[in-house]
N, C-alpha and C positions, 0 to 999 in steps of 0.2 A: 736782201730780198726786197723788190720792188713792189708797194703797195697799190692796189687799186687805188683811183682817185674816187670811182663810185661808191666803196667800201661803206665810208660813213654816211651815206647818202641813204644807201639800203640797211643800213643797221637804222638809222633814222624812221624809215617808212617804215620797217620791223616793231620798233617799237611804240609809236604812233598806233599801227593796227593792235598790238597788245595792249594798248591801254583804253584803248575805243571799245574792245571784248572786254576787258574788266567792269568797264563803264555801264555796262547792257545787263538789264532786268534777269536776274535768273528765269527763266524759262516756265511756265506755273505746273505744277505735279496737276493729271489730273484725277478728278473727285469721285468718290474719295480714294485717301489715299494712306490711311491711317483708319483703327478703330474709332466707331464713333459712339456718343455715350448719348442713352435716351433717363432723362431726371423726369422721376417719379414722387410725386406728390403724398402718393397716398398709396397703400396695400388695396388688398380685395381683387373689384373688377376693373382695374385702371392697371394695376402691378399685370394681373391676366390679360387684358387686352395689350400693353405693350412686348410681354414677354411673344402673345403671338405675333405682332406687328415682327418683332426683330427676328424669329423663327424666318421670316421669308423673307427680310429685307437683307439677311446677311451674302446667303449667295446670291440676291440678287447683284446687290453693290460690290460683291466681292474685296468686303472689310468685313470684320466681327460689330455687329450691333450690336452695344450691353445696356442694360436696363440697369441706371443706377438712381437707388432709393435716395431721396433724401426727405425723411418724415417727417413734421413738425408745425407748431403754428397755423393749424390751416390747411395746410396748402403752400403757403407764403414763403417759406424757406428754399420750397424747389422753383416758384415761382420766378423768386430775386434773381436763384441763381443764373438762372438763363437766361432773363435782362441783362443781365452783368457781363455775361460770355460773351468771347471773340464769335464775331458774326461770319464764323468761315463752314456752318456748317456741319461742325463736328459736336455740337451740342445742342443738343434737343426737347424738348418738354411735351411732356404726356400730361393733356393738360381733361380737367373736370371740372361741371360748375362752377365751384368753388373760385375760378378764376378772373368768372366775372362777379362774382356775387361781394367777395369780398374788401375790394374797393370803398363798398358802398357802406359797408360794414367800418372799414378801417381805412379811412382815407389818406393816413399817412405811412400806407402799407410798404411807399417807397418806390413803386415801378407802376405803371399803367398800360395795362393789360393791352390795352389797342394802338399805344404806342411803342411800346417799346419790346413788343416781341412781334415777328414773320409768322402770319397763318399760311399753315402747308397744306393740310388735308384735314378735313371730316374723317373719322375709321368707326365709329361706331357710334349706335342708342341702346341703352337698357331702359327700357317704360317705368315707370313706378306703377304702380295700381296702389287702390286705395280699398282697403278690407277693414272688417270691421269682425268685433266678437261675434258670437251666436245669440249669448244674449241681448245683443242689440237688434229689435225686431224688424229694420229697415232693410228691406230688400232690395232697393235702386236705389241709385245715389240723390233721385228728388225724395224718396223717402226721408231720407237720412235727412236733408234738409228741410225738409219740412216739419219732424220731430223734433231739428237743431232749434227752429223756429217759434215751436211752440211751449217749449222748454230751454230758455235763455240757460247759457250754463251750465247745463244740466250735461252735456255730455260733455268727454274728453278727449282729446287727441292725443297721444305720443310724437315725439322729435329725438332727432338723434343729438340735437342742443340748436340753439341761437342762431339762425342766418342757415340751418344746415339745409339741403334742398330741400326733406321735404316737412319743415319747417313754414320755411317759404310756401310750399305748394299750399299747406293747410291755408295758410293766408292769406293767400290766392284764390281760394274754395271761401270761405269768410268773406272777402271783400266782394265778390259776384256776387256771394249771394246774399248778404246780409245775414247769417246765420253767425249763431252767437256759441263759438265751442270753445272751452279753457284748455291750453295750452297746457301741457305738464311733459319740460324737458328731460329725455335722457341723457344717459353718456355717450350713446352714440345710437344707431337706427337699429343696429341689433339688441338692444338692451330693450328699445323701444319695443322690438317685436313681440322678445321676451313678455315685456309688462302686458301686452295687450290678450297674448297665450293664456296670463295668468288671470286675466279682467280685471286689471286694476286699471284699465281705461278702456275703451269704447273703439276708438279707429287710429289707426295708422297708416300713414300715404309711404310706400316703400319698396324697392326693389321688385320686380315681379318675379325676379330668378330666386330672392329669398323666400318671398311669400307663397308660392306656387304650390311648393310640399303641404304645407299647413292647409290650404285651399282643398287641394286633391286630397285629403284624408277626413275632410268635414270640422277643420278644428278653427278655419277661420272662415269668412264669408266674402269674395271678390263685389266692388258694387262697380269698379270704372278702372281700365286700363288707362293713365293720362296719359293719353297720343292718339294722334290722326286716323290708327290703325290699329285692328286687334294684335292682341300674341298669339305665335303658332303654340306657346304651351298652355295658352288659356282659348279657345277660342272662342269659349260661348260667353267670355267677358266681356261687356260692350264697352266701346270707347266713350272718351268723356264727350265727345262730339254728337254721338249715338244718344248717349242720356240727357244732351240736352245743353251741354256747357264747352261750347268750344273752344272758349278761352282757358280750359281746365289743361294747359301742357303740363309737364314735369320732367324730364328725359332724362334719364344721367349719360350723358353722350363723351366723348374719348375724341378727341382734337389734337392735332399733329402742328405742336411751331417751335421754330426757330429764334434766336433774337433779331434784332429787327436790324437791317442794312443786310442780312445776309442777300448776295447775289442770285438773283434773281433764275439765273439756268442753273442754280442747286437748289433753290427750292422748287422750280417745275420738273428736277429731276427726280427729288424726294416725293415730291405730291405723288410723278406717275409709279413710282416705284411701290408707295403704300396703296394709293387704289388699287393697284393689283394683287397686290398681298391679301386686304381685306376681302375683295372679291373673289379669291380662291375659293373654290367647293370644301376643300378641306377644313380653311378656315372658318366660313360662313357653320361649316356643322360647329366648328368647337365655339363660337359665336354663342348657336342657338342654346347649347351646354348652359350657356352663364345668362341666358334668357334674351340675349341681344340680336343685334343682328347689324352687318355692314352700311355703313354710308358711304356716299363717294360723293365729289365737289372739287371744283378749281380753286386755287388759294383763293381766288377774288371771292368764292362762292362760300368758302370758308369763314372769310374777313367779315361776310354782311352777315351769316349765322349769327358769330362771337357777337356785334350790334346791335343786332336785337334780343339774344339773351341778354347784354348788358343792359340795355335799355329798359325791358321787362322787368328782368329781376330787381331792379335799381328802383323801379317804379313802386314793385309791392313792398318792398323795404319801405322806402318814404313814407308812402299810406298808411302801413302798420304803427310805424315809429319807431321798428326793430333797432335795438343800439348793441353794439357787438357787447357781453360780456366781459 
């Protein structure tokens, strides 16, 4: 049988084309494409605001969102972990405070917070207010400092320990004003509450979604919302702006990142994805439930947020002379 002369000619160009298609980038899945995992810092209202972040981010992205804990150190443990992570996206940080504050706290904490994670989105504020026993006769917050004033010492504050927010806030209240209050740390801001329930201290700067029940039944006394703006559960609480100290923030706010190189049209996917999550009606009510309420921001708007909380918070640390424990 008489063979083509072109035979090996086109087996040639055969496989030439086969090895040029081997040669070529697999084709990219796209996003996402797999479950993705949100790392949790901390229980409470951080565990709660993610678990509702992923309720609407799942069909939106049509993957499963899970919310996976990882407790300890801080903060610092979940922190590491998502510096550490492949930056494709599939892992996430529900991040609080704690994320700038610590740094400043522990500077060989190993990862830094503005470099080496992707800010995605703002999702929420919880205020702190700052209440105080009954027997404490101060009924606005210049009261209160003015008694701090005239009796050095004499009063005390509760913390949930060392560097914890409102820790910091107190010493932020201190350094405005010059008032002279002694620090006495708990194990954490519920304990703190506790003590204050029982008067064995004087005021506590703390969640408003905790302190609110206690408020509403007469057992403790609201003097400042710290934020720009009342709460819908307190309203006749005037803000620290209202009473006179604008520099009085304290937020415990809920921030949405990524590690850092993640590509850029999956984090403005992610961003629009959670503003509209948090801005749901149904969310926003289960929000006000934990005394919060929605934020929304562009990564960029996100990034100068995290900035000046670091910056802030970094600042009252230094003044004080706070040293981590």
């Amino acid at each position: 049988m008489r063979r083509s002369a072109a035979a090996p000619a086109i087996r040639g160009l055969l496989c030439a084309v086969l090895a040029a298609a081997l040669a070529l980038p697999a084709v990219a899945q796209p996003y996402p494409s797999k479950p993705i995992r949100v790392i949790l810092p901390f229980a409470g209202s951080t565990d709660a605001v993610a678990r509702l972040l992923a309720l609407k981010l799942s069909p939106a992205l049509g993957q499963q969102v899970l919310p996976d804990p990882r407790l300890g150190a801080g903060g610092n443990i979940a922190h590491d972990a998502v510096a550490k992570a492949a930056p494709d996206g599939y892992t996430l940080l529900m991040a609080a405070p704690p994320l700038v504050i610590n740094p400043h706290l522990n500077p060989k904490a190993g990862f830094d917070p503005l470099r080496d994670l992707a800010p995605v989105a703002l999702l929420s504020a919880v205020p702190n207010v700052l209440v105080v026993h009954p027997k404490t006769a101060a009924r606005s917050l210049a009261e209160l400092v003015e008694r701090a004033r005239a009796a050095p010492g004499r009063l005390a504050y509760g913390s949930g320990g060392v560097g914890s927010t409102n820790h910091l806030a107190a010493e932020l209240l201190k350094s405005a004003t010059g008032a002279d209050i002694l620090h006495v740390p708990y194990k954490s801001a519920t304990v703190a509450l506790t003590g204050l329930l029982g008067g064995e201290i004087d005021i506590v700067i703390v969640a408003a979604s905790s302190a609110a029940p206690y408020v509403k039944d007469g057992r403790l006394r609201a003097l400042a919302v710290l934020d720009s703006r009342r709460m819908g559960a307190m309203p006749e609480v005037p803000t620290s702006a209202e009473a006179g100290m604008p520099q009085l923030i304290a937020v415990n706010w809920s921030v949405l990142l990524a590690p850092a190189g993640t590509p850029r049209a999956i984090v403005e996917r992610l961003n629009a994805e959670a503003v509209r999550a948090m801005n749901a009606p149904d969310t926003r009510e289960r929000l006000a439930g934990l005394g919060g309420e929605p934020e929304s921001g562009s990564p960029e708007d996100t990034a100068a947020f995290l900035r000046r909380e670091y910056d802030r918070w970094g600042r009252v640390i230094r003044e004080a002379g706070i040293k981590a424990e």
